[in-house]
C-alpha positions in Angstrom: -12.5 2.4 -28.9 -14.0 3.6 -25.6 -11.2 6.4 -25.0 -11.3 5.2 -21.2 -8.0 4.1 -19.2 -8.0 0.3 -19.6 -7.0 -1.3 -16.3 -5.6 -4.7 -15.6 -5.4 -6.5 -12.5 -3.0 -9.1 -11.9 -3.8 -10.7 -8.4 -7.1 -11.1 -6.8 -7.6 -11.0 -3.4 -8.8 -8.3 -1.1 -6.8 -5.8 -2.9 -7.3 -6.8 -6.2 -11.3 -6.0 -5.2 -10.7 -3.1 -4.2 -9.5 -2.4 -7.0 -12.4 -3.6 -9.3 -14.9 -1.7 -7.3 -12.8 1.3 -7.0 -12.4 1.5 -11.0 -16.5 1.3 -11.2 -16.4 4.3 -9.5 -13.9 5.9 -11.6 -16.0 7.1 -15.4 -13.0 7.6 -16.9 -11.5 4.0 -16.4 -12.5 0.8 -17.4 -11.0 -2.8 -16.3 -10.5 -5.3 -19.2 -9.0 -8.4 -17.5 -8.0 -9.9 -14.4 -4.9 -12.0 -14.4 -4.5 -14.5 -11.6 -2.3 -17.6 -10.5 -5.2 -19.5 -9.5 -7.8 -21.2 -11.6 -9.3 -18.8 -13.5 -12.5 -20.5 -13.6 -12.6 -20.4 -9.5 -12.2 -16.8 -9.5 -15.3 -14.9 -8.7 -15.3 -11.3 -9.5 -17.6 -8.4 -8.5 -18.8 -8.1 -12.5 -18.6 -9.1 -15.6 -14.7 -9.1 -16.5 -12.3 -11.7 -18.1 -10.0 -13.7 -16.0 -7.0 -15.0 -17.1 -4.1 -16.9 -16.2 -1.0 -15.2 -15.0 1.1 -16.7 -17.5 -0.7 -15.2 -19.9 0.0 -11.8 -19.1 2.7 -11.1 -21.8 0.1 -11.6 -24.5 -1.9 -8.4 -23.7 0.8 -5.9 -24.6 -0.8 -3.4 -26.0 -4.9 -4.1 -24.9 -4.3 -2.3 -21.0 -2.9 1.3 -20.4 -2.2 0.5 -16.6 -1.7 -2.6 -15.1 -2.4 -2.6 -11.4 0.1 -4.8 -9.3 -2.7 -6.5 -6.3 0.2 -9.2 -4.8 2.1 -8.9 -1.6 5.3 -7.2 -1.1 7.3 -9.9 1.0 7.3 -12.3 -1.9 5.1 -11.3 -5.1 6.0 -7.8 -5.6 10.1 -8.7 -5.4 9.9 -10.8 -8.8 6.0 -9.3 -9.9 7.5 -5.6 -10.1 10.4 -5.6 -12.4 8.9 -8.5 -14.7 5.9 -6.6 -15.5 7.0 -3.5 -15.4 9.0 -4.6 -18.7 5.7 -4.9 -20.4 3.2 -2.8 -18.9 2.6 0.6 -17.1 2.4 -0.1 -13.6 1.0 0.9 -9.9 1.9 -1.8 -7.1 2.4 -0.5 -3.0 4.8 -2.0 -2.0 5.3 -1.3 1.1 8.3 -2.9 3.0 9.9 0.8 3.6 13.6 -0.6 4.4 13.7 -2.1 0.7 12.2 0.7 -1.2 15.4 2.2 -2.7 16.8 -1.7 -3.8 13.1 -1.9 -5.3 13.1 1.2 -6.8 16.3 0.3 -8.6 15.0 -3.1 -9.9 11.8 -2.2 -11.3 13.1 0.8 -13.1 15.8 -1.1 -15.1 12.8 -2.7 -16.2 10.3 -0.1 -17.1 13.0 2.7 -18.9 14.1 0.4 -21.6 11.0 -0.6 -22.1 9.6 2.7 -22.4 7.0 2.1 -19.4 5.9 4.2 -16.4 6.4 1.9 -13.1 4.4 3.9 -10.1 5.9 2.3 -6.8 5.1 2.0 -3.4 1.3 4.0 -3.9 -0.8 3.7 -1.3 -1.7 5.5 2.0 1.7 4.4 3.5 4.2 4.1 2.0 2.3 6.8 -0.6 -0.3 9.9 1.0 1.7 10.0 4.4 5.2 10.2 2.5 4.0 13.2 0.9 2.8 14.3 4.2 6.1 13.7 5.8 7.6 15.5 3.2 5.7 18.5 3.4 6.2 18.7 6.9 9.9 18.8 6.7 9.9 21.4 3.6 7.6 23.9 5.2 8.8 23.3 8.7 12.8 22.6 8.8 13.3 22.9 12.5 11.5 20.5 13.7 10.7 16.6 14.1 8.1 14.5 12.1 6.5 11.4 13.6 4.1 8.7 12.3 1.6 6.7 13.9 -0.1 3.5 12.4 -3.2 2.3 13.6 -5.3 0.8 15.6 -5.6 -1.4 12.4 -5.1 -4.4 10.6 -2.2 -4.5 8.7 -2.3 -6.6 5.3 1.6 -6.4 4.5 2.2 -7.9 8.1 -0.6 -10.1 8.5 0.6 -11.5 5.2 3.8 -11.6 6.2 3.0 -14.0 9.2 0.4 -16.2 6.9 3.9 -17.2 5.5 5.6 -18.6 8.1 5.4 -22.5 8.2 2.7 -24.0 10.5 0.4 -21.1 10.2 -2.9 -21.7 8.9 -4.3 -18.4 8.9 -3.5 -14.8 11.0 -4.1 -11.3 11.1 -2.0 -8.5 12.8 -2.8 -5.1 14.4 -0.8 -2.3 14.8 -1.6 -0.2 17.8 0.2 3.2 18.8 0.8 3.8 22.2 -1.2 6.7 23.6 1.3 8.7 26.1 3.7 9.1 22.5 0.6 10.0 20.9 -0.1 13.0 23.7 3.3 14.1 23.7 4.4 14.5 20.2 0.7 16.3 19.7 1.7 18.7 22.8 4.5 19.7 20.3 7.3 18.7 23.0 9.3 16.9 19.8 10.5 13.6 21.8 12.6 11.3 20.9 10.7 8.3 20.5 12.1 4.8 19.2 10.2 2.8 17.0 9.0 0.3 20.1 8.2 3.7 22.2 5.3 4.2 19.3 3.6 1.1 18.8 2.9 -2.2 19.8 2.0 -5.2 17.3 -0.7 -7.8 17.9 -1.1 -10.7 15.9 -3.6 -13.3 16.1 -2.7 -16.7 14.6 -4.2 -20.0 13.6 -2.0 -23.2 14.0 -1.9 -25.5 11.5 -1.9 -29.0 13.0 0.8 -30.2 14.4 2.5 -27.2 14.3 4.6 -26.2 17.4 3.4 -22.7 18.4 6.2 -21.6 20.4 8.6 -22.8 16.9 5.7 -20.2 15.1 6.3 -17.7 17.6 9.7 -17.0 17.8 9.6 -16.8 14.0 7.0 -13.9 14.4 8.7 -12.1 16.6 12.4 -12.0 15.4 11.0 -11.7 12.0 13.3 -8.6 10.6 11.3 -5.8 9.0 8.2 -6.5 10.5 8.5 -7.3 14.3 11.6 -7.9 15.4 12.2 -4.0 16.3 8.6 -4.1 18.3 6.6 -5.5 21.2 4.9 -8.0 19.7 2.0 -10.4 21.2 1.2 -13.3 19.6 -1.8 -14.9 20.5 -3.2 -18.3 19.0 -6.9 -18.7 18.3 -9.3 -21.1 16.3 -10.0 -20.7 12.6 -13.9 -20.3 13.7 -12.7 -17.3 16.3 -10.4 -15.5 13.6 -13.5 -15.8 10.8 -15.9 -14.6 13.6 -14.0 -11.8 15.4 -11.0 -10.9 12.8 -12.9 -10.3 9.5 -13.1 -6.5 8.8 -10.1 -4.7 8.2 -9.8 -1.4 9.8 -7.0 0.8 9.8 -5.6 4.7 10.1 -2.8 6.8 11.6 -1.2 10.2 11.4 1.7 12.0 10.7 2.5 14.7 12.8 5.2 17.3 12.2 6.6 19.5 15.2 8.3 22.4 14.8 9.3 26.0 15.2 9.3 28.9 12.7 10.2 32.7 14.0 11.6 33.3 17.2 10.7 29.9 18.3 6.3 29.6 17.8 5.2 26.2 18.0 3.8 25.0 15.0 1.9 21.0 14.8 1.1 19.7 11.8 -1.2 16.6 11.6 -2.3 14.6 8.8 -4.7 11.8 9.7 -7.1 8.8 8.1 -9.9 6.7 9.9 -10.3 3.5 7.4 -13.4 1.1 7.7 -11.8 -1.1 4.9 -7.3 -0.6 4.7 -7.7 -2.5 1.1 -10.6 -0.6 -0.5 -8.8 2.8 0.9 -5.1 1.9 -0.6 -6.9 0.5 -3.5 -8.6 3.6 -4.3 -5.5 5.3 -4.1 -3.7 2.8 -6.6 -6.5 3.8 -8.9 -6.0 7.5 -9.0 -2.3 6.7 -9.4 -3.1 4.4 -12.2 -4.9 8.1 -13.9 -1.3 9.6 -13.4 0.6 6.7 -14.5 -1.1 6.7 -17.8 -0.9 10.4 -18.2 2.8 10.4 -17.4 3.3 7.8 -20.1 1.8 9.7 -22.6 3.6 12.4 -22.1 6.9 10.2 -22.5 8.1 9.4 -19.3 9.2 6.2 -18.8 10.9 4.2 -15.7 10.0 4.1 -11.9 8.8 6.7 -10.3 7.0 7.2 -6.2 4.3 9.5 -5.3 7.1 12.5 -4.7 7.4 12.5 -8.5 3.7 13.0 -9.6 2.1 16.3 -9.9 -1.2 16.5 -7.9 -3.4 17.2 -10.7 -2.4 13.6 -12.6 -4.6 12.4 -10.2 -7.5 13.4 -10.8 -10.2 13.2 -13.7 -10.8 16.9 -13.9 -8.6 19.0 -16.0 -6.3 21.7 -14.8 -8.7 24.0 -15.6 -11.6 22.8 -13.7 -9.2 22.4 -11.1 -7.9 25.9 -10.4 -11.6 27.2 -10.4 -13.2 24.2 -8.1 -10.4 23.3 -5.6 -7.8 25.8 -5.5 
């Protein structure tokens, strides 16, 4: 026995490497297996690691501490989450915010009987910028907090439209809009609706055949994702969206504005540049995976967010190391 954290993977696609290289970086982790609804023979990892079949999952109780949830959240993560959060320890992001609580609620009748930790909705939102938000409203009370995505690709939503019949392929960008941007930073606390703060771009393949204005409407109205924003939809060719849409580049910031004393302005701001959104959010999922197993054995079992995990979990060094290094 190694005594490392041994990590599972169960989808593989840009998240699911992030994940692999993420854990090569971690020395106190190791990944044993890769589980995937594909052919596991076509499945080309970044090293030397098993891949297995995702109905095969159930008969590795017991060989992985953590098992990292890669799949999306608009249909994987619905049925993914409370099924294998009855045999594993779990970290997944999901990440459509509207549904957290009735997500929440599933997974965790899965995951307390069972004895299981289920770490939801980790990532860099929902996940770092909750906290953020949270902090932000504990420390300043009068006040208003804000959040601004982007400019960056968004996998949940470019997924998301992927989905919809007659597209072939599609990403979508989230852009904040710069005059909310300048006024919530000025510490004027506006009152901004959620099409005041961003607009959506998405970029979208056709399959053939399909009618684009059919696809379009579906985009737009799509509830959750853009039906509450000014969304463009604009239809390339597959060579233009390998050629010009291929990195995947994303940020934001939370800002909390407020007023402490006899009425000082006081701005917080908490912000990320991202080269690569799924190597980010997958490095956070791997930290969390650190506190999911600690958590476990300690004897904590069910569903739990990033509000209910004590800061040190997360990282290798222990709480000694920590109090003389970083605090």
């Amino acid at each position: 026995m190694s005594g490392k954290i041994k990590i599972g993977i169960a989808g593989y696609g840009n998240l699911g490497r992030g994940v692999e290289s993420a854990i090569s970086q971690s020395s106190d982790m190791e990944l044993v297996a890769v589980f995937s609804r594909r052919d596991p023979g076509a499945v080309k990892t970044l090293g030397p690691v098993a891949v297995h079949a995702m109905d095969d999952i159930a008969r590795f109780q017991g060989e992985i501490d953590v098992l990292i949830l890669c799949g999306g959240s608009k249909n994987d993560l619905p049925e993914q989450g409370p099924a294998l959060a009855a045999l594993f320890n779990t970290v997944d992001s999901f990440d459509t915010h509207a549904k957290i609580p009735e997500y929440f609620e599933a997974v965790n009748q899965s995951a307390e009987p069972a004895g299981n930790v289920a770490l939801i909705s980790v990532g860099w939102d929902p996940g770092l910028f909750s906290l953020n938000r949270l902090f932000g409203e504990a420390i300043l009370p009068e006040g208003a907090s804000y959040t601004f995505w982007g400019k960056g690709l968004s996998q949940g939503h470019s997924d998301a439209i992927r989905r919809v019949p007659g597209v072939k392929g599609a990403v979508q960008y989230t852009v904040p809009v710069d005059e909310a941007v300048a006024r919530v930073r000025s510490g004027a606390a506006p009152k901004l609706s959620t099409r005041e703060k961003h607009t959506r771009e998405c970029y979208v393949v056709l399959e053939e055949g399909a009618d684009a204005a059919q696809v379009e409407q579906a985009i737009v109205t799509m509830p959750d994702y853009f039906a509450d924003y000014d969304t463009t939809v604009t239809f390339i060719t597959a060579e233009a969206l390998a050629r010009d849409h291929g990195a995947m580049p994303h940020g934001g910031f939370v800002i909390r504005s407020g007023s402490t004393g006899n009425g000082s302005k006081q701005v917080m701001e908490y912000s990320l540049t991202l080269e690569s959104n799924p190597e980010f959010t997958s490095s956070v999922l791997v930290a969390y995976a650190r506190a999911a197993h600690r958590l476990n054995q300690q004897g904590v079992a069910g569903a739990r967010t990033v509000f209910d995990v004590p800061p040190g979990l997360l990282s290798p060094k222990t709480p000694a190391q920590l109090r003389k290094e970083l605090l």
